[in-house]
ROFI-875349 format. One line per 5 residues: their letters; for each residue y, z negated, x negated of C-alpha. Coordinates in pm, 1 decimal, m for minus. Each point is the difference from the previous one (the first is absolute). Layout:
# ROFI-875349
A	Y/Z/X; ... .
//
This chain:
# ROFI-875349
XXXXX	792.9/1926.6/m2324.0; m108.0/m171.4/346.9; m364.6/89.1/36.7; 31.4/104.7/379.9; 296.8/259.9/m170.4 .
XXXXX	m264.1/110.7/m268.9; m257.7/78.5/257.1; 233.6/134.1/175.7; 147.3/281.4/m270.9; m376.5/83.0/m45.4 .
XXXXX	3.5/144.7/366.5; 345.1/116.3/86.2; m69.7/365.8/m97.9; m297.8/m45.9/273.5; 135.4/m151.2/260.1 .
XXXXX	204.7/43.2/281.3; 220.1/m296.5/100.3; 11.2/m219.5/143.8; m334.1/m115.8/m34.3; m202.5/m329.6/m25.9 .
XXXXX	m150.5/m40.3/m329.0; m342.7/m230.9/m11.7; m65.4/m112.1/m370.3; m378.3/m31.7/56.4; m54.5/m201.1/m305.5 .
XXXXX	257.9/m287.3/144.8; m111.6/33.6/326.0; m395.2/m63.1/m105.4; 159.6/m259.2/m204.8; 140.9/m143.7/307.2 .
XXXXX	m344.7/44.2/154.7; m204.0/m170.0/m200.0; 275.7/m307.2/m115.6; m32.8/m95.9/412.4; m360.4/m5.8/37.2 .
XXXXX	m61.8/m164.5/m371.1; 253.4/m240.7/166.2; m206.3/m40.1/356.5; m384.5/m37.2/m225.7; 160.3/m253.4/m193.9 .
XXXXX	102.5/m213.8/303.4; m301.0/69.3/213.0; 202.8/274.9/262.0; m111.9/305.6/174.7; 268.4/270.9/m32.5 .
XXXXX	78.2/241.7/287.4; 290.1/205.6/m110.4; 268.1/135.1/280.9; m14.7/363.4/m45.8; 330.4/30.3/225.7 .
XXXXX	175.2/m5.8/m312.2; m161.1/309.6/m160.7; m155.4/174.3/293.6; m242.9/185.4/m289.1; m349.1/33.5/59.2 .
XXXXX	m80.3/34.3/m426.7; 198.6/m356.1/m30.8; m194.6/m158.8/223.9; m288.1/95.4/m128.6; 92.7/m76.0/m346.5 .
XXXXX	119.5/m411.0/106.7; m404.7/35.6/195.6; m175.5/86.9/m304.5; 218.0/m289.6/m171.7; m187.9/m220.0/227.5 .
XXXXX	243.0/m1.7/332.7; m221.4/m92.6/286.4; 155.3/257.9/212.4; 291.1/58.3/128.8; 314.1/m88.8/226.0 .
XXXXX	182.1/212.0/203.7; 323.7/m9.1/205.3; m67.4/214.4/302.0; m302.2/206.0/187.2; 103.6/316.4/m185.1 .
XXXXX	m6.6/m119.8/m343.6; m356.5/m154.4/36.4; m120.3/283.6/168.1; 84.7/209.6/m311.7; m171.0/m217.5/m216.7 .
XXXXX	m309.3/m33.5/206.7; 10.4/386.7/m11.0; m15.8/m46.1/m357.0; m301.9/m216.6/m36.1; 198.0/m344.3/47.6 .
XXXXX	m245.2/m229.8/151.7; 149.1/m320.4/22.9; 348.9/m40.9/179.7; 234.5/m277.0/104.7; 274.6/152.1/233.0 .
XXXXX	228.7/m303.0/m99.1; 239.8/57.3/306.0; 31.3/m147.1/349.5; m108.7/301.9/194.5; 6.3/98.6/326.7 .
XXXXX	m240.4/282.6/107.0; 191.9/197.7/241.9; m30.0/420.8/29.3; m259.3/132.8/m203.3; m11.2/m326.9/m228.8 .
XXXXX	m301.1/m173.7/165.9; m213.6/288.8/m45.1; 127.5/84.6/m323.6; m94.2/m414.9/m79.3; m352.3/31.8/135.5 .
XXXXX	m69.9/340.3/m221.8; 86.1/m161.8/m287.1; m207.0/m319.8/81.7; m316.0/203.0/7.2; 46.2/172.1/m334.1 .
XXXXX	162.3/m288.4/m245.1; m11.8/m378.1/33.9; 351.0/m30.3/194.2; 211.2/m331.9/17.9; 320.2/m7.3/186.7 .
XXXXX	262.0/m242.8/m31.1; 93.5/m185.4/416.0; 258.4/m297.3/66.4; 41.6/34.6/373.7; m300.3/m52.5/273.0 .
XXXXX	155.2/326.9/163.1; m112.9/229.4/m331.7; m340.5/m189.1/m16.7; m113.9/127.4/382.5; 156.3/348.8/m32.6 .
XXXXX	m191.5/45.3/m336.9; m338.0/m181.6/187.9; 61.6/325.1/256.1; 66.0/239.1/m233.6; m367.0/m98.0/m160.9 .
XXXXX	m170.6/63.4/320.4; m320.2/m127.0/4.6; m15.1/m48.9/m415.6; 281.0/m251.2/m7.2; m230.8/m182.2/m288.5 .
XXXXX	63.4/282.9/m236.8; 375.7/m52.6/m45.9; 39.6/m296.6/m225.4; 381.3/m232.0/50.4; 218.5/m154.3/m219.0 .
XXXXX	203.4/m289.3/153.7; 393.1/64.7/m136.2; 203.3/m316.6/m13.1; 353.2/m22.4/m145.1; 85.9/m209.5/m259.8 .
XXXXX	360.7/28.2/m28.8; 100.8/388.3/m4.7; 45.1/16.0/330.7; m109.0/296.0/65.8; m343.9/79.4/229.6 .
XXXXX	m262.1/m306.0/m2.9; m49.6/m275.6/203.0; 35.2/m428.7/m66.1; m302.0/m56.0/m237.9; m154.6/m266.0/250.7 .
XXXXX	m2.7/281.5/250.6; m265.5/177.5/m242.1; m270.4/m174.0/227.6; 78.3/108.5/327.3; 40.7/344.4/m121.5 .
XXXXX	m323.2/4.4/m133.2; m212.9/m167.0/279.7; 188.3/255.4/245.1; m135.4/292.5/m222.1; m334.4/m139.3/m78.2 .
XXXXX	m22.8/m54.3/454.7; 80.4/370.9/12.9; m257.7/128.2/m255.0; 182.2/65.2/m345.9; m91.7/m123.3/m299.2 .
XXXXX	270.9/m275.0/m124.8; m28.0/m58.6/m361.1; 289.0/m137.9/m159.5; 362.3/m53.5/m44.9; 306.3/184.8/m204.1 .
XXXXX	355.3/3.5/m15.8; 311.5/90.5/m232.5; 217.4/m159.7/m192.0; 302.6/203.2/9.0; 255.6/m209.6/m36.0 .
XXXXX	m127.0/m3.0/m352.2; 225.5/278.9/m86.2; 348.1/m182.9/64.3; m8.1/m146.0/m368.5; m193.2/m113.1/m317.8 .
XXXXX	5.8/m316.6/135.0; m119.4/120.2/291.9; m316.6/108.5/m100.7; m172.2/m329.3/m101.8; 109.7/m140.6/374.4 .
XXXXX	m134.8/282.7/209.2; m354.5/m45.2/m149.4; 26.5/m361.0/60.7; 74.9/100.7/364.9; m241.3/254.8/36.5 .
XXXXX	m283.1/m216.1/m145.5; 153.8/m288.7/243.0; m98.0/224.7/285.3; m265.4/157.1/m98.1; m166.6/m370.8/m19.8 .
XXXXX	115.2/m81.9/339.2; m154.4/314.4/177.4; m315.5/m40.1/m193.9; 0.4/m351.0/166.8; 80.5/151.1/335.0 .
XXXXX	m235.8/225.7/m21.9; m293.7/m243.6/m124.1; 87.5/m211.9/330.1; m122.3/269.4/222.8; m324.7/23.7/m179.4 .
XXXXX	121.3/322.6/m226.3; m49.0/16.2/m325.4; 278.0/216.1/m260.9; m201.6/256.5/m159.0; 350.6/181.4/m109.4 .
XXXXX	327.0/m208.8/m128.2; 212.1/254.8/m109.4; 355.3/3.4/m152.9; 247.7/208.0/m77.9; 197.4/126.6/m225.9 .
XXXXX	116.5/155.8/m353.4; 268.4/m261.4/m5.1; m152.2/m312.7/102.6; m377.1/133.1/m178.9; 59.8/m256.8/m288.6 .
XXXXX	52.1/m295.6/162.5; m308.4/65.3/263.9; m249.8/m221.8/m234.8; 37.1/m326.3/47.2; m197.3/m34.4/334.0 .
XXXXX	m398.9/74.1/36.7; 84.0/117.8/384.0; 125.9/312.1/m123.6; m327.3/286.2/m33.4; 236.1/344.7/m36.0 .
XXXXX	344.3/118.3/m130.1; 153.2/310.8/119.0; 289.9/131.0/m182.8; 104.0/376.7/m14.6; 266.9/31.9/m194.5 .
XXXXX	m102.9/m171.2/m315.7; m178.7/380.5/m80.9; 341.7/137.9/m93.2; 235.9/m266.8/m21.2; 385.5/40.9/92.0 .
XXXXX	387.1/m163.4/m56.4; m60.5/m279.2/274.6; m313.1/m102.1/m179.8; 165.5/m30.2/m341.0; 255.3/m181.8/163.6 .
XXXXX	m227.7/m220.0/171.4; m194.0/m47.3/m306.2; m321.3/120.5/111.3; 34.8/263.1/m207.8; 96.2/138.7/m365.3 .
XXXXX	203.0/280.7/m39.6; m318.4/138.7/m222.8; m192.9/m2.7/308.0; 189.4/235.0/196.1; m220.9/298.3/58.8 .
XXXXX	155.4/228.5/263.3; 397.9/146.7/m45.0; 142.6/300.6/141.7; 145.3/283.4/m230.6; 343.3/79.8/127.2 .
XXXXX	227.0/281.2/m157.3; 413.2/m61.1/m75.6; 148.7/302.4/273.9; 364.3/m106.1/18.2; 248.7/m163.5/m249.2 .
XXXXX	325.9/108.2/136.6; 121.4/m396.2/79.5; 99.0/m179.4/m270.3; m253.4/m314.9/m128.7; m288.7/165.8/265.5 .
XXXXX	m251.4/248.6/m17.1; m237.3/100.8/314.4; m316.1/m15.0/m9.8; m217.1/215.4/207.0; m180.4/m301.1/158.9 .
XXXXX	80.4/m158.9/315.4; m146.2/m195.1/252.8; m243.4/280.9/112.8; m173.0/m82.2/m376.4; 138.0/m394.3/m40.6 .
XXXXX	38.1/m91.7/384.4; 271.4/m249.5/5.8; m127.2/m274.1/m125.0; 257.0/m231.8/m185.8; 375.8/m114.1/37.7 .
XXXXX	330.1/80.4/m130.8; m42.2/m303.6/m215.0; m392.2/89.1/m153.8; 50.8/366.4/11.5; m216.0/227.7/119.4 .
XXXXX	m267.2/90.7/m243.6; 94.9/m61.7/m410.0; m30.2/219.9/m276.9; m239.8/m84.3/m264.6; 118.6/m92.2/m276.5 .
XXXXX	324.9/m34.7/93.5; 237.3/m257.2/177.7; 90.0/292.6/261.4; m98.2/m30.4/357.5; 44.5/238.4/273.9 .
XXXXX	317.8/m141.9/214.0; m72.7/204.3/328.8; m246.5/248.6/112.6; 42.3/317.4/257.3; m277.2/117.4/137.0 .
XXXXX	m69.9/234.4/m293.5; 275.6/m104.8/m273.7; m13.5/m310.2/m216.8; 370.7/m155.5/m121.1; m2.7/m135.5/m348.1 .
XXXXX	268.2/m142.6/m147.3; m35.5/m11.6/m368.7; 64.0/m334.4/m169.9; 183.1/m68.6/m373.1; m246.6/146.5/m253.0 .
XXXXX	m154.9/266.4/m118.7; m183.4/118.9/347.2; 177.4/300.8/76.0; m276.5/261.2/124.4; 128.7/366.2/57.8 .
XXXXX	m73.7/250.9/283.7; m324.9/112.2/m61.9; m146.3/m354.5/m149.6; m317.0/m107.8/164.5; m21.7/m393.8/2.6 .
XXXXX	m239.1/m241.5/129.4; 103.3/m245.3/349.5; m205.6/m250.0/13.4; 1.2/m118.6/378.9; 105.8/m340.7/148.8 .
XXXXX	m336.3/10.5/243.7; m254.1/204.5/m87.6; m160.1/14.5/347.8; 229.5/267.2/192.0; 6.4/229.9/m333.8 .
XXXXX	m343.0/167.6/81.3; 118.7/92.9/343.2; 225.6/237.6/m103.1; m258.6/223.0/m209.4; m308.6/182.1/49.5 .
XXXXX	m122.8/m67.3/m354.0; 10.1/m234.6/m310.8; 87.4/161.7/m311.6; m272.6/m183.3/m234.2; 31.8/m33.7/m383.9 .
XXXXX	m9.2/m291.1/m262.1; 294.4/m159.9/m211.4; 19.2/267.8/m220.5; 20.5/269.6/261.7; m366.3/188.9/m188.5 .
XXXXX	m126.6/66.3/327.7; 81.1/111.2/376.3; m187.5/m29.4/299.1; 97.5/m3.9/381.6; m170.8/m227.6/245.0 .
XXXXX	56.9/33.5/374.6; 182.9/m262.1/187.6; m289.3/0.5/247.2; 164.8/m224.3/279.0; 313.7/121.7/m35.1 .
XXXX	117.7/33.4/341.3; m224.4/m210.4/161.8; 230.1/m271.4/146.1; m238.9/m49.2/344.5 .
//
């Protein structure tokens, strides 16, 4: 029997589905495999909590020897701050508008704040949103080094910096993401060749202005691997690697032992020939995936949900002998792992063999601002 299934028969009787199921014991695993991996090669690790949103995680990859945190947005550090978090990067481009400055400046007095910039625009709204402290709030140059996404050229690094340094902050390094690392296996190797390409150019840029990169930090659980080869390189911040998913065992940046987090779903429907619905849509799954991937796999199995409504999951049952009944409670192991948490208040917490059950909060959930 599939060992996510075992765990999972363990707890069906307790359970209400769906549910996300954490197997604690894979996801310390997970935990301690990463920052083994980042002592070994001489790099800091500050996990992204985005992708569990759970205070007791984060504390558990801290007490593995994180050096703090990374979060995605105002509201998610300011939960973990709440919590005792001292050290946060806000690894996003922001832009303090409403309440955001303030919010910004509160949480600079009470934990050692970085934020991530990339336009001169962000650097002198977050300089007046500091006041007359703009030396507590610490900046992290972004640059893009192929996802084009948010970041600027990595020879702009420079300016960036002497422009926040004129207006008071505190520049101390550089970071980007390689995201283009998830379009392949092949893509992996080549988007930590480009992100170490400019990372090494922004260091230079900023060196030419007479700053010095305290922080070089990289991203992500993809791409985490490959991030050795240069000495510019200080931190690694990859979130999902805590409970692994399908795109990372596609990608090869993870094994299929290593996947920690699946949600319980229960068979509600068989009336259509060849299908059976699940009771998990994209309010539990979100709709990550394609026709052609599926939408979340079962383990153990070659099935894969087809299509998702927002609270019904489509699976059409392959040759074989996986033919689950009404009633049958079976474990979907999610193509991202990231947007699973957002649909529940609480983890469901046990280990492979399903001997225990605890629920942990999803602290942040919610907290998108």
């Amino acid at each position: 029997m599939n060992r996510l299934q075992r765990a999972l028969d363990a707890l069906a009787e307790r359970i209400d589905t769906p549910a996300p199921i954490v197997l604690v014991d894979v996801m310390q695993g997970n935990i301690e495999r990463i920052q083994g991996f980042a002592d070994q090669h001489n790099l800091k690790v500050r996990p992204h909590v985005k992708t569990h949103k759970c205070v007791e995680i984060g504390r558990r990859q801290v007490e593995a020897g994180a050096v703090g945190i990374t979060a995605g947005n105002v509201g998610e550090a300011e939960v973990f701050a709440a919590a005792g978090f001292d050290d946060i990067f806000l690894a996003y481009t922001i832009w303090p508008a409403g309440t955001k400055g303030t919010r910004i400046r509160r949480l600079a007095e009470s934990a050692r704040l970085r934020v991530g910039v990339d336009n001169v625009p962000a650097v002198e709204a977050l300089a007046d949103a500091m006041g007359d402290e703009p030396d507590r709030l610490q900046v992290v140059i972004e640059v893009d080094c192929g996802a084009r996404r948010s970041g600027a050229p990595p020879e702009a690094a420079g300016d960036l910096a002497l422009a926040a340094r004129k207006r008071g902050l505190v520049p101390v390094g550089v970071f980007t993401y390689p995201g283009h690392g998830g379009a392949g296996r092949d893509a992996r190797r080549r988007a930590a060749q480009d992100q170490e390409a400019a990372l090494i150019t922004a260091v230079r840029s900023l060196a030419d202005v007479g700053v010095t990169a305290q922080v070089v930090s990289a991203g992500s659980t993809p791409t985490l691997e490959f991030s050795t080869s240069s000495s510019v390189i200080t931190e690694i911040r990859p979130g999902e690697y805590v409970f692994g998913d399908l795109n990372n065992t596609r990608l090869g940046a993870c094994t299929e032992d290593q996947i920690a987090l699946f949600v319980a779903g229960t068979v509600v429907s068989d009336w259509v020939p060849d299908q059976v619905i699940l009771d998990v849509g994209t309010k539990a799954l979100s709709r990550e995936g394609s026709p052609e991937l599926g939408y979340g796999g079962i383990a153990g199995t070659k099935a894969v949900l087809s299509k998702l409504n927002e609270y019904h999951g489509f699976l059409p049952l392959p040759d074989g002998e996986f033919r689950p009944s009404v009633g049958t409670v079976v474990p979907v192991v999610p193509n991202h792992v990231c947007p699973v948490v957002l649909g529940f208040e609480e983890l469901i917490v046990t280990d492979s063999m399903g001997t225990s059950l605890q629920r942990w909060p999803v602290d942040a959930r919610g907290f998108l601002n």
